[in-house]
C-alpha positions in Angstrom: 9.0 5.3 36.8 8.1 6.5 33.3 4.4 7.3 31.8 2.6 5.2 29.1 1.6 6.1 26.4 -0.8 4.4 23.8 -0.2 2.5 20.6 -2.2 2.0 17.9 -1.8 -1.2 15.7 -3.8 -1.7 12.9 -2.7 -5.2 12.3 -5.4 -7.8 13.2 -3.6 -9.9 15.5 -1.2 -7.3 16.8 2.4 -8.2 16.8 4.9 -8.4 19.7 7.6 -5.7 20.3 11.0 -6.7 21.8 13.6 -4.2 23.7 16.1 -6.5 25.8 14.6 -9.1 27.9 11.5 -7.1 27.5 8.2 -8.1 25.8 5.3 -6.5 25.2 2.2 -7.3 22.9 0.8 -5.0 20.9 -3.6 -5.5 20.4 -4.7 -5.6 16.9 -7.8 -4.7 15.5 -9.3 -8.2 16.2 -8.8 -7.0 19.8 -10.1 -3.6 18.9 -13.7 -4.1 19.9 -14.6 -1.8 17.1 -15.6 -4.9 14.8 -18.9 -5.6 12.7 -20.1 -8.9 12.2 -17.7 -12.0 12.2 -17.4 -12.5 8.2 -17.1 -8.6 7.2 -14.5 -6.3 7.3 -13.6 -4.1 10.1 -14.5 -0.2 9.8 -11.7 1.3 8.1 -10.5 3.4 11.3 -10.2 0.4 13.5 -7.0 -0.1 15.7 -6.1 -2.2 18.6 -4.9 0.0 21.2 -2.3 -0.8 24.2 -0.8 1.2 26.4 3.3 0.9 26.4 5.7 2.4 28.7 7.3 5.8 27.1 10.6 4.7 27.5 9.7 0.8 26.1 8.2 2.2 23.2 10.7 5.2 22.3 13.8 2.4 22.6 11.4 -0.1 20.3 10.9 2.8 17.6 14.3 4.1 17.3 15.2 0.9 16.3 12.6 -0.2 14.2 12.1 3.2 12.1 12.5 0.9 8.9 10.2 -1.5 9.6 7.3 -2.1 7.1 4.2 -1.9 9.7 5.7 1.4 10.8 6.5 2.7 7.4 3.4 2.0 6.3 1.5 4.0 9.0 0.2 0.5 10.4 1.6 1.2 13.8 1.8 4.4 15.5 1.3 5.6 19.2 0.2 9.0 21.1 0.3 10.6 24.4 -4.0 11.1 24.1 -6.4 8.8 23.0 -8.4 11.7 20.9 -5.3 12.0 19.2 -4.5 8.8 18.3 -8.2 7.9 16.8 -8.1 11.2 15.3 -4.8 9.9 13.4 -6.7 6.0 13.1 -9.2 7.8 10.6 -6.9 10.0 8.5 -5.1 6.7 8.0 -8.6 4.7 7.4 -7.1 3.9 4.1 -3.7 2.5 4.7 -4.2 -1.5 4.5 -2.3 -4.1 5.9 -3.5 -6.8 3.5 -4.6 -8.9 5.8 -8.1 -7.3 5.8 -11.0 -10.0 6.3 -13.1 -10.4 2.9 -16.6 -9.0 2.8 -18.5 -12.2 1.7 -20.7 -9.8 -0.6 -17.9 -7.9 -2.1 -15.6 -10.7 -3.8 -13.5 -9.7 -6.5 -14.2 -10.4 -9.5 -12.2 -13.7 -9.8 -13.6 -15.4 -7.0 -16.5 -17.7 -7.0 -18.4 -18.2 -3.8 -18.9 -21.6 -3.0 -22.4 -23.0 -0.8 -21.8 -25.5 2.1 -21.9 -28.9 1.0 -20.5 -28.2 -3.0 -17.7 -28.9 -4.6 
């Protein structure tokens, strides 16, 4: 019987990992609990978390070391939780671009539109 451990994803609808026959779904940040209000952005530091099994997640990484999400520092797992939201803040900046738009923050190319206009 191995030990979990916990992974952080900071995609916001996770993403499913595959070893064998195995399957296991990774939360994303829309699962975090850690969100504001339904049209803003997430805090930077948010990350779904989900406990794996060690040897589940050790055989998924050493085969997908070269995989963008995991390059990027979007997903990433730890033995203790401290740990692993200490690391979700020093990696507050790394996006995934698929970020939800703060309605009040849109760049400078977009127009917001009202209800009922076209």
């Amino acid at each position: 019987m191995s030990d979990d451990i916990l992974v952080a994803c900071k995609l916001p609808h996770g993403i499913y990992l595959d070893v064998g026959k195995q399957r296991v779904k990774l939360n994303g940040v829309m699962q975090s609990g850690r969100l504001e209000a339904p049209f803003f952005t997430a805090p930077a530091n948010s990350v779904g978390l989900t406990k794996v099994p060690r040897d589940f997640w050790e055989a998924w990484i050493n085969d997908h070391k070269e995989f963008e999400p995991v390059k990027k520092g979007l997903i990433f797992a730890s033995s203790k939780k401290k740990r692993l939201l200490d690391e979700a803040d020093e990696k507050s900046d790394f996006k995934s671009g698929l970020e939800r738009i703060n309605p009040s923050k849109l760049p400078k190319t977009l127009e917001q539109v009202k209800a009922g206009q076209v």
